[in-house]
N, C-alpha and C positions, 0 to 999 in steps of 0.2 A: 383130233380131239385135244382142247385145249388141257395142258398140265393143273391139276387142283391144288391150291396151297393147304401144310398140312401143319398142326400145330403138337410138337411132342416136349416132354419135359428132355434138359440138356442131360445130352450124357460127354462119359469120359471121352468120346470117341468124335464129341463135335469139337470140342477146344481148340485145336490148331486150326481147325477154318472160321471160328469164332475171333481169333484172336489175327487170322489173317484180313479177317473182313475190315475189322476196328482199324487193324494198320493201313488199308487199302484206303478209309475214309479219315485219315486221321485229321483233317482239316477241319471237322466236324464232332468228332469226339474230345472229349479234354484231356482224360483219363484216358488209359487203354488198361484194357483188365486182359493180365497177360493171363498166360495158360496155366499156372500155379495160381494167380489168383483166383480165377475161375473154378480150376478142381476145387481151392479151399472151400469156395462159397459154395459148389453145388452139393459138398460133402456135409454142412450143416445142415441139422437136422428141420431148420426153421428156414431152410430155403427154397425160394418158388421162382425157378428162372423156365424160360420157355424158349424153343426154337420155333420158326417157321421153315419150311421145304417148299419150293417148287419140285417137284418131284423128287430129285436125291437130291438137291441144292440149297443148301442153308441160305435162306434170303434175310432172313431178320431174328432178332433174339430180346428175351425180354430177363431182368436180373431185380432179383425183389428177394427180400427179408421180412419174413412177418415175428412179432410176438403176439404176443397176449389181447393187446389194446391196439394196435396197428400195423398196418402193411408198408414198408417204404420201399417205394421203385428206385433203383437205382439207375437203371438205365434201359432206354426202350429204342431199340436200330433196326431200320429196314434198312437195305442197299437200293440206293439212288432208282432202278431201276422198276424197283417193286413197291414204290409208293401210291400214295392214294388210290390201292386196293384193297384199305381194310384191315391190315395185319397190325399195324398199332392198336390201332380199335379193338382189334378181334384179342391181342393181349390184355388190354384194360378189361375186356369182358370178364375174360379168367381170371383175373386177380381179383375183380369184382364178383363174380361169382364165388371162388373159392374163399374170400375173406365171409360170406355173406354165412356157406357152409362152416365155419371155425367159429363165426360172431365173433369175429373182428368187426371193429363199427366206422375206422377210420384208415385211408390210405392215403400218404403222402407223398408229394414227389419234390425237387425240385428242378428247374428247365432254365436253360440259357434265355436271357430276355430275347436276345435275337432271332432265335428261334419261335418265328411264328408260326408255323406251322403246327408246331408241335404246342405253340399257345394258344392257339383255337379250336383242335382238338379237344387239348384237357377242359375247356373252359365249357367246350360243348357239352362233353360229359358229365359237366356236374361239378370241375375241381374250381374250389374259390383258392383267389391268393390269398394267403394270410401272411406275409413278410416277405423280405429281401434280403440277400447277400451282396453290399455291396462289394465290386469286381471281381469276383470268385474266380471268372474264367478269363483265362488267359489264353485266345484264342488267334490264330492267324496276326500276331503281332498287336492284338487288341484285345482289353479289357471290357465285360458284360457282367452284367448282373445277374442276379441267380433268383430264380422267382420261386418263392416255394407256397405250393400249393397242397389242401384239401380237401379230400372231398369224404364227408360223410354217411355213414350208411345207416 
């Protein structure tokens, strides 16, 4: 029987394999959100981060800060292996959902231009670009754009 992915809000007790994964993919992430950043952000009372499990195994994690008027995703990782099953998606659902539950009416993100995957994705979904950063990321010895997008509810 195949394992089911499973979707929990983060606790204190995922951070060091949250903040292992980041380092394991660091050629892909910009930022690493070390284990103190992470406790701070999930100790806010206006935070909405999320893990994924394949059974006991954290495959993916999703980091969002909402107020009043909007949600912004900070960062959304599955592990190479666990892609194009859903688990991005199956986060933007939540966040979409639970902004919908608050009446928040707007989530924003913004994403590496090079990152297409994750730009056909958002686009599918519903997120328009509305601006640019130009060269924000500083990645594998190369400079991208940062596409920031929304999508309203």
């Amino acid at each position: 029987m195949q394992k089911k992915i499973s979707y929990t809000k983060i606790g204190i007790e995922d951070l060091e394999f949250i903040e292992n994964l980041q380092e394991e993919h660091i050629n892909e992430i910009n930022n690493i959100w070390t284990r103190r950043d992470l406790n701070d952000h999930i100790n806010k009372k206006t935070s909405f981060s999320r893990i994924s499990k394949h059974g006991k195994k954290i495959v993916g994690f999703s980091i969002s800060l909402y107020s009043e008027n909007f949600m912004d995703v900070f960062l959304i990782f599955v592990a190479p292996k666990f892609r194009r099953r859903g688990i991005a998606q199956n986060f933007l659902k939540d966040i979409k959902k639970f902004c919908k539950l608050r009446l928040i009416n707007k989530i924003v993100l913004e994403v590496n231009e090079d990152n297409q995957a994750a730009n056909i994705l958002y686009q599918k979904f519903g997120f328009k670009i509305v601006g640019k950063r130009k060269d924000y990321y500083f990645m594998n010895e190369k400079k991208s754009d940062a596409i920031i997008m929304e999508l309203n509810l």
